[in-house]
C-alpha positions, 0 to 999 in steps of 0.5 A: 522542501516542506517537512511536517512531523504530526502525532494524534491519539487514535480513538480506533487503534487506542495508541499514538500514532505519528506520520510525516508530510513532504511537500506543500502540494501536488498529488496527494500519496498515501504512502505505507511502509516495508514490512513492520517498518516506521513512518521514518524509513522513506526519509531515512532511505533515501527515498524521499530524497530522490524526489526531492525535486518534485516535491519542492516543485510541488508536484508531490506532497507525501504522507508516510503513515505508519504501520502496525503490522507487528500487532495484526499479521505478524503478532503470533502472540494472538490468534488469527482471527485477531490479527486480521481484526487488528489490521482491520482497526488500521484500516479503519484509521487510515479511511476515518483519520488519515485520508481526511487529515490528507485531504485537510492539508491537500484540496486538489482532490487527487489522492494516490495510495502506493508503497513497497514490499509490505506497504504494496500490499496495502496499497493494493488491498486498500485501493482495490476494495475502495476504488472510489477513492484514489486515482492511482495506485503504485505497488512496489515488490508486493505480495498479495496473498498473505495466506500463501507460503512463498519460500522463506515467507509463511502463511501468516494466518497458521491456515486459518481462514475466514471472511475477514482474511478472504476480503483483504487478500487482493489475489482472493476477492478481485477473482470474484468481483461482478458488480459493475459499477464496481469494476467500472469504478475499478477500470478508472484507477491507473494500477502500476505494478512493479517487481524484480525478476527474480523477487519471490513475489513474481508469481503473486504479481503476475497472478495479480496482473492476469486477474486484473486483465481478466475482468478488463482493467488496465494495468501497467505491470513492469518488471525489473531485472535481478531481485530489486528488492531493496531501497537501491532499486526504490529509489529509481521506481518512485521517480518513474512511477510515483 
């Protein structure tokens, strides 16, 4: 199986930042980490490996990118304000960095965006506000409203809120969606969404699901027994929904 390790200095984020590619064609997945975890985590989990197969048949290339969710939401050493700047930076990399060096590497023009826990989110967030741009996306145990308190997970905006936060809270902005060439354009993606039963997420996934029903487009929404949050139960959703 093809691996590549890649590092550049991102003039966005002012910082290096590394990723790896699996595989040498196929459908092209953005692939974003766990909470606050590293471009390295899939390998080292066995998630890569349980595709293995598909990748070296070429079905599936892979790029896991990095994160820097420990500088945006979960930096409470700045304030608010600056921690959704700080993802919106990342944002910025990954639209003006990372997608043309996908597509550098890749010219099928498929391009699918997923990820677990964390990485849903931005999945989610990323594929919802530019749904020209993907295909698919796959959102594995997410979250989508960083600004709820969900039990043991806090609002990671201490109640701040602004513009910035509500455009990237896809439970907040996809409410409010009426443009219609951008719900058409919505309407084309395949959106899977996955969750255990008993994942504190469940709610922020079934409000997902019925905000999407709302405005008419379609979405696979599974849910899985127990918790499932965690590579064990990873490693089985990729292979059926990636």
């Amino acid at each position: 199986m093809n691996r590549e390790y890649h590092k550049w200095y991102s003039n966005g984020l002012k910082k290096d930042m590394e990723l790896l590619v699996f595989g040498h064609g196929g459908r092209a997945i953005l692939f974003f980490p766990t909470r606050m975890a590293r471009f390295f985590d899939y390998e080292n989990w066995g998630i890569i490996e349980a595709l293995h197969q598909r990748i070296e048949n070429g079905e599936l290339q892979l790029f896991c990118v990095d994160s820097v969710d420990s500088e945006s939401f979960y930096n409470k050493n700045t304030t608010p304000a600056n921690r959704i700047n700080r993802h919106l930076e990342y944002e910025q990399y990954i639209l003006n960095e990372v997608i043309p060096f996908m597509r550098s590497k890749n010219s099928d023009g498929y391009l699918e965006v997923a990820g677990c826990s964390m990485g849903a989110y931005h999945a989610a967030n990323l594929a919802l506000k530019h749904p020209q741009l993907f295909k698919r996306v796959v959102c594995l145990s997410g979250r989508y409203d960083l600004t709820q308190n969900i039990q043991d997970f806090s609002d990671l905006f201490d109640a701040y809120h602004n513009e910035d936060i509500y455009f990237n809270m896809p439970q907040q902005f996809l409410a409010n969606i009426t443009d219609s060439v951008q719900l058409n354009t919505l309407r084309k993606m395949e959106i899977i969404l996955a969750i255990g039963e008993t994942d504190p997420f469940i709610g922020s996934n079934q409000y997902l699901n019925q905000l999407l029903i709302s405005k008419n487009i379609p979405a696979q929404f599974y849910v899985w027994n127990g918790f499932a949050h965690r590579p064990k139960y990873w490693r089985q959703m990729v292979n059926l929904y990636l």
